[in-house]
C-alpha positions as CSV (number, residue, x, y, z in Angstrom):
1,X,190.6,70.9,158.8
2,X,189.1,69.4,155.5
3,X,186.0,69.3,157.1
4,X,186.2,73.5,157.9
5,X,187.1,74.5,154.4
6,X,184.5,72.2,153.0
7,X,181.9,73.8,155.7
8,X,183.1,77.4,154.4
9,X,183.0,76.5,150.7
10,X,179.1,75.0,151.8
11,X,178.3,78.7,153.4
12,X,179.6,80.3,150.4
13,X,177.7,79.0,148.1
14,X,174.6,79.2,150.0
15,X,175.3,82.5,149.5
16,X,175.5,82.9,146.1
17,X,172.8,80.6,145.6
18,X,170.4,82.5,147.5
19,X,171.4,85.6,145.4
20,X,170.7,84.1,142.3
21,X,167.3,82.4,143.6
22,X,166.4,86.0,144.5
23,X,167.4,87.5,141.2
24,X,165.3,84.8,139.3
25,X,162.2,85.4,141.7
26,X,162.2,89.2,141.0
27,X,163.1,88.5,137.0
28,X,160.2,86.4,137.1
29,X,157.6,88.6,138.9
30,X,158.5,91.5,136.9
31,X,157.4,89.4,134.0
32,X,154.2,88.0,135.6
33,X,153.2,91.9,136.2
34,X,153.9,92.2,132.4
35,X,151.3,89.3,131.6
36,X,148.8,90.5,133.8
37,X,148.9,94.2,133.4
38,X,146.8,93.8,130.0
39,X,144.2,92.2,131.9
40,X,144.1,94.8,134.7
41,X,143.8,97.7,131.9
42,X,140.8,95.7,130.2
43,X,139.2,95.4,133.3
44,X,138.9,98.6,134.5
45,X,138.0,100.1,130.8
46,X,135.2,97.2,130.8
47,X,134.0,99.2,133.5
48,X,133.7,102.4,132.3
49,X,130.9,103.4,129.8
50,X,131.1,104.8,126.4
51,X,131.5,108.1,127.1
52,X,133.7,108.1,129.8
53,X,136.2,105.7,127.3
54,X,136.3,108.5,124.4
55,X,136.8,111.0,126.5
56,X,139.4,109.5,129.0
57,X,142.7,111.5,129.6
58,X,144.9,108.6,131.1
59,X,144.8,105.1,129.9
60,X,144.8,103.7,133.4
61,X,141.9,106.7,134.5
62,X,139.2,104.6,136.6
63,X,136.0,104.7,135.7
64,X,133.3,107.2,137.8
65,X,131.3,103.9,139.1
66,X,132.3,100.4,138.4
67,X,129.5,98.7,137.2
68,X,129.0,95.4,135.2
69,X,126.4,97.4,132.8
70,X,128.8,96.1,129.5
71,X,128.9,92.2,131.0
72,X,125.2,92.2,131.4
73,X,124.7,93.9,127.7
74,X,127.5,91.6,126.2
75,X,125.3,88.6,127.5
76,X,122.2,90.0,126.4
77,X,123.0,91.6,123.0
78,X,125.6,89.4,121.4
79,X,124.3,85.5,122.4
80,X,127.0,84.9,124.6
81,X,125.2,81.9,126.2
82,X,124.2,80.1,122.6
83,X,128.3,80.9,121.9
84,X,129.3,79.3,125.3
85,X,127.2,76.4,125.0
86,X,128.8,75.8,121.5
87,X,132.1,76.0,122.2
88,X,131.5,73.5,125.2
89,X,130.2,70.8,123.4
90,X,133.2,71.0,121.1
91,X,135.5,71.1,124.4
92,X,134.5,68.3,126.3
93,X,133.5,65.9,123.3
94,X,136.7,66.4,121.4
95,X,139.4,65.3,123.8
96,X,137.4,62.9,125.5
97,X,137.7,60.7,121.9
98,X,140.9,62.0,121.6
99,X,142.0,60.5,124.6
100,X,139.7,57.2,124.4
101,X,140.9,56.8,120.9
102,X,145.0,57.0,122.1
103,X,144.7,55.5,124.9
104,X,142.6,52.2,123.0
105,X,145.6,52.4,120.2
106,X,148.3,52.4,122.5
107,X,147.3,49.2,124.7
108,X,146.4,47.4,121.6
109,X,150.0,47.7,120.7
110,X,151.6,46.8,124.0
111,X,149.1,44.5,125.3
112,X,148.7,42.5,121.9
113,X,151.3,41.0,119.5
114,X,150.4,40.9,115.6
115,X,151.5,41.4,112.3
116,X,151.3,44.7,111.8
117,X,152.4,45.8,115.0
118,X,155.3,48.0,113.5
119,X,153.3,49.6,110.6
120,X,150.4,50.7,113.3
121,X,153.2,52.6,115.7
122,X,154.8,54.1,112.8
123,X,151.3,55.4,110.9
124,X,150.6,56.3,114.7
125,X,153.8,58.3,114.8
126,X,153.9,59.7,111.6
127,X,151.1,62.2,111.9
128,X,153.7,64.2,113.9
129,X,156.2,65.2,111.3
130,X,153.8,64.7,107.7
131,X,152.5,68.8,107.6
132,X,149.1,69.0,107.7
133,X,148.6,72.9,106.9
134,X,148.3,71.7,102.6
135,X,145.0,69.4,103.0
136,X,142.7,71.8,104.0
137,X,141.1,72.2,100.6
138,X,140.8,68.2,100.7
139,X,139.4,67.8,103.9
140,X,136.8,70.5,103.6
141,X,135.6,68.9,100.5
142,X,135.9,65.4,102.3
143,X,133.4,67.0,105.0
144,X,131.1,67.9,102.0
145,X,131.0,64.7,100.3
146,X,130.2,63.1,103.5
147,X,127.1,65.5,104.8
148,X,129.5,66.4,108.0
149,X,129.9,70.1,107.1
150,X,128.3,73.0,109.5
151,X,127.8,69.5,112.0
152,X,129.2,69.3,115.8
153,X,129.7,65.6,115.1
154,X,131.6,66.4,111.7
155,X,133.7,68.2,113.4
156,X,134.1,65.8,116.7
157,X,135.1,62.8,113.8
158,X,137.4,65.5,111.7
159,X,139.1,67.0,115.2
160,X,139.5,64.1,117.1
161,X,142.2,61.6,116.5
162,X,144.4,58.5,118.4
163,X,147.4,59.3,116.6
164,X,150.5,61.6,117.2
165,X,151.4,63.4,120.5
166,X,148.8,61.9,123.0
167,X,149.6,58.3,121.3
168,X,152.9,58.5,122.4
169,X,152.1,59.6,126.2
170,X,149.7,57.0,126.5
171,X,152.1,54.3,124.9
172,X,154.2,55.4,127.5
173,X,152.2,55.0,130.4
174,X,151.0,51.4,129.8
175,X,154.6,50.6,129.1
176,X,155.5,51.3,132.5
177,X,152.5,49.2,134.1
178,X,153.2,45.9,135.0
179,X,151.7,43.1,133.3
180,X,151.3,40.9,136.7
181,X,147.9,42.9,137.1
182,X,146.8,41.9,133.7
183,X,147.8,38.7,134.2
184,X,145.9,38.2,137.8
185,X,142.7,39.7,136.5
186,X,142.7,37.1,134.0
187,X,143.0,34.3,136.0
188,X,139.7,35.6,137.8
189,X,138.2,35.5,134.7
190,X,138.2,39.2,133.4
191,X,137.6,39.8,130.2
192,X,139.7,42.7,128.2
193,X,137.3,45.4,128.7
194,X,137.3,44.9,132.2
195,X,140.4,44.6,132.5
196,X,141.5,47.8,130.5
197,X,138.6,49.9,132.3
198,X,138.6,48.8,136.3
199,X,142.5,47.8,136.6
200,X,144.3,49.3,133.8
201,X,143.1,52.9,133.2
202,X,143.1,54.1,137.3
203,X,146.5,53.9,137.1
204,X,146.9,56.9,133.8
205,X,144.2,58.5,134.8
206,X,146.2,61.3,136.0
207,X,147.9,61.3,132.7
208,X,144.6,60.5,130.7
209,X,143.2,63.6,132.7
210,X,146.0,65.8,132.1
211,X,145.9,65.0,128.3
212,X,142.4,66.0,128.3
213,X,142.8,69.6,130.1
214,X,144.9,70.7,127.6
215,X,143.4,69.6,124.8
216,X,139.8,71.3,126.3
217,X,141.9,74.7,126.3
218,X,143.2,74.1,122.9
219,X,139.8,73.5,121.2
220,X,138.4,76.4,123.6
221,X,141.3,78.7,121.5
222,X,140.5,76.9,118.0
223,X,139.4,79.2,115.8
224,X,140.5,77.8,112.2
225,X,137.9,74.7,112.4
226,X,134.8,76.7,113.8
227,X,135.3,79.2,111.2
228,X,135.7,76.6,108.5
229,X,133.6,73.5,109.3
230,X,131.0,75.0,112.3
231,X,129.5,77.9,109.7
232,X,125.9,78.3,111.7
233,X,127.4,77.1,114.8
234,X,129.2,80.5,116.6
235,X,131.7,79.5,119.0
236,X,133.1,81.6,121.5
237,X,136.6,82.7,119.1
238,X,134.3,83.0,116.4
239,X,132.1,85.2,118.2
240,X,134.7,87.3,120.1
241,X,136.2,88.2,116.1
242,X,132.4,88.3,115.3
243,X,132.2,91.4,118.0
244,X,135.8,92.5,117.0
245,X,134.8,93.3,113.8
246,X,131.3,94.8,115.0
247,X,133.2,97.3,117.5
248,X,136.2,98.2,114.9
249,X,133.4,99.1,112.2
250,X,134.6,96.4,109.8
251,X,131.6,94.6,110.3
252,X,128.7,96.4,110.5
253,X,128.8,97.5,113.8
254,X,126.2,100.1,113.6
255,X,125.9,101.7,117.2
256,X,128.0,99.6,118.8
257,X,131.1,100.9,116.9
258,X,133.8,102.2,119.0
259,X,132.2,100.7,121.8
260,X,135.9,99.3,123.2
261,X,134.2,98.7,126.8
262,X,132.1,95.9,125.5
263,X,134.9,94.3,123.7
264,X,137.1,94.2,126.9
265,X,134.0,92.9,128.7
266,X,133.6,90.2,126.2
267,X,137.4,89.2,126.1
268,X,137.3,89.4,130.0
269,X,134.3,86.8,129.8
270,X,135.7,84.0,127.4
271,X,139.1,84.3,129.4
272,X,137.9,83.9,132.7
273,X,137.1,80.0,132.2
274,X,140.6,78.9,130.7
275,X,142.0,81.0,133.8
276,X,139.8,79.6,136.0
277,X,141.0,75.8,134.9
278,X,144.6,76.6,134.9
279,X,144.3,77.5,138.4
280,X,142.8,74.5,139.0
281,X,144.7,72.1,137.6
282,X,147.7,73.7,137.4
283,X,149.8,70.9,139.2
284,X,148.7,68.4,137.0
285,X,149.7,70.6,133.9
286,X,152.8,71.8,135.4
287,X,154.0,68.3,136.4
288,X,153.1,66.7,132.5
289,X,155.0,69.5,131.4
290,X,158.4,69.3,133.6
291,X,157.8,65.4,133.8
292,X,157.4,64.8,129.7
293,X,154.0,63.6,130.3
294,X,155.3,60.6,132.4
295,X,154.7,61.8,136.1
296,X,151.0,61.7,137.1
């Protein structure tokens, strides 16, 4: 009889459960379609040219002829490639030392015991809560002093650090590795390097990896540092604002003021790649971000 009831009480809330699943999956779709709406409305004004944008009746009127006119001209007339190129050299570069420089820190403090241990964690950890937004007066004129301004490597040195966040992932991860593999290389006679490198790192890799995807899409969206420190170096947020401006009239736009199609085109363009990653690695990100970094 207990076993009936308990059955029933089972059925029921299956029941209820698959309502609220399906209430939570149409919440949730109605909100994607709300995210990617924007994009569908660029897109089909980057198709249409000038004069079928000013003179448009409906927001959402398609164009006459789709045609890639404005991508090509956006490519052609605005350096798109020289920008690209830029802002790639910043994106990989930067959180590859980022990640080296963490991940070296935080194996120095598990794998080795010394005095100042403690003070090294907590400098490492500090960076997190000291505010940062105050020093760039300092730091700019630290960049000067030191010949670094208007320099990709300036800005790899300024940009990329072992501290904070990322310390604290990778401090993690080696925590949780054992030390028998250490300890079995070294009685083969590895050295430390080799050690770290061909038996160590494989095994955070898929943290070390995920680490570095999102820090390529956050220097990718940086625009503050470009703007400040890269001055003759346009990268692709400097040179979307650059176009902005150009298109809006504040800057000297000349004939290519109002021309809204070629900013949609250009937007279109420097969001494709970060879309294009996310699809790609969305696992990884989506499991650092449910796991707190911890599950690979």
């Amino acid at each position: 009889m207990f076993g009936d009831n308990a059955k029933k009480e089972i059925k029921r809330m299956d029941k209820s459960h698959k309502a609220i699943l399906i209430t939570l999956c149409v919440v949730f779709m109605i909100y994607s379609l709300t995210l990617l709406l924007p994009f569908v409305w660029m897109f089909i004004n980057s198709m249409k040219t000038f004069d079928e944008f000013i003179n448009l009746t409906s927001p959402f009127e398609f164009p006459e002829r789709f045609s890639f006119i404005n991508y090509v001209e956006v490519f052609g007339e605005f350096k798109v490639f020289t920008m690209l190129g830029n802002s790639l050299i910043l994106c990989f570069s930067i959180p590859t030392v980022t990640v080296l420089a963490s991940s070296f820190i935080a194996y120095a403090l598990i794998k080795f015991r010394f005095r100042i241990n403690v003070v090294v964690y907590f400098i490492a950890i500090s960076s997190m809560v000291i505010p940062i937004s105050g020093t760039l007066a300092s730091t700019y004129g630290l960049m000067s002093s030191l010949k670094l301004n208007d320099t990709f490597l300036g800005v790899i040195f300024m940009s990329s650090s072992g501290m904070g966040f990322n310390f604290l992932i990778m401090n993690s991860a080696f925590k949780n590795i054992s030390g028998a593999y250490s300890e079995a290389a070294e009685i083969d006679g590895a050295g430390q390097w080799r050690i770290f490198f061909q038996i160590i790192y494989p095994q955070v890799m898929p943290i070390a990896s995920t680490i570095w995807i999102l820090g390529f899409i956050g220097v990718w969206s940086n625009y503050e540092t470009p703007y400040f420190f890269l001055e003759s170096h346009e990268t692709i947020s400097i040179g979307v604002k650059r176009i902005s401006d150009m298109i809006d009239g504040r800057g000297g736009g000349g004939r290519y003021t109002g021309d809204y199609p070629k900013l949609f085109s250009a937007i279109l363009i420097t969001t494709l790649p970060m879309v294009l990653l996310y699809l790609g690695f969305q696992e990884k990100i989506m499991n650092f971000a449910i796991g707190g970094g911890i599950k690979g």
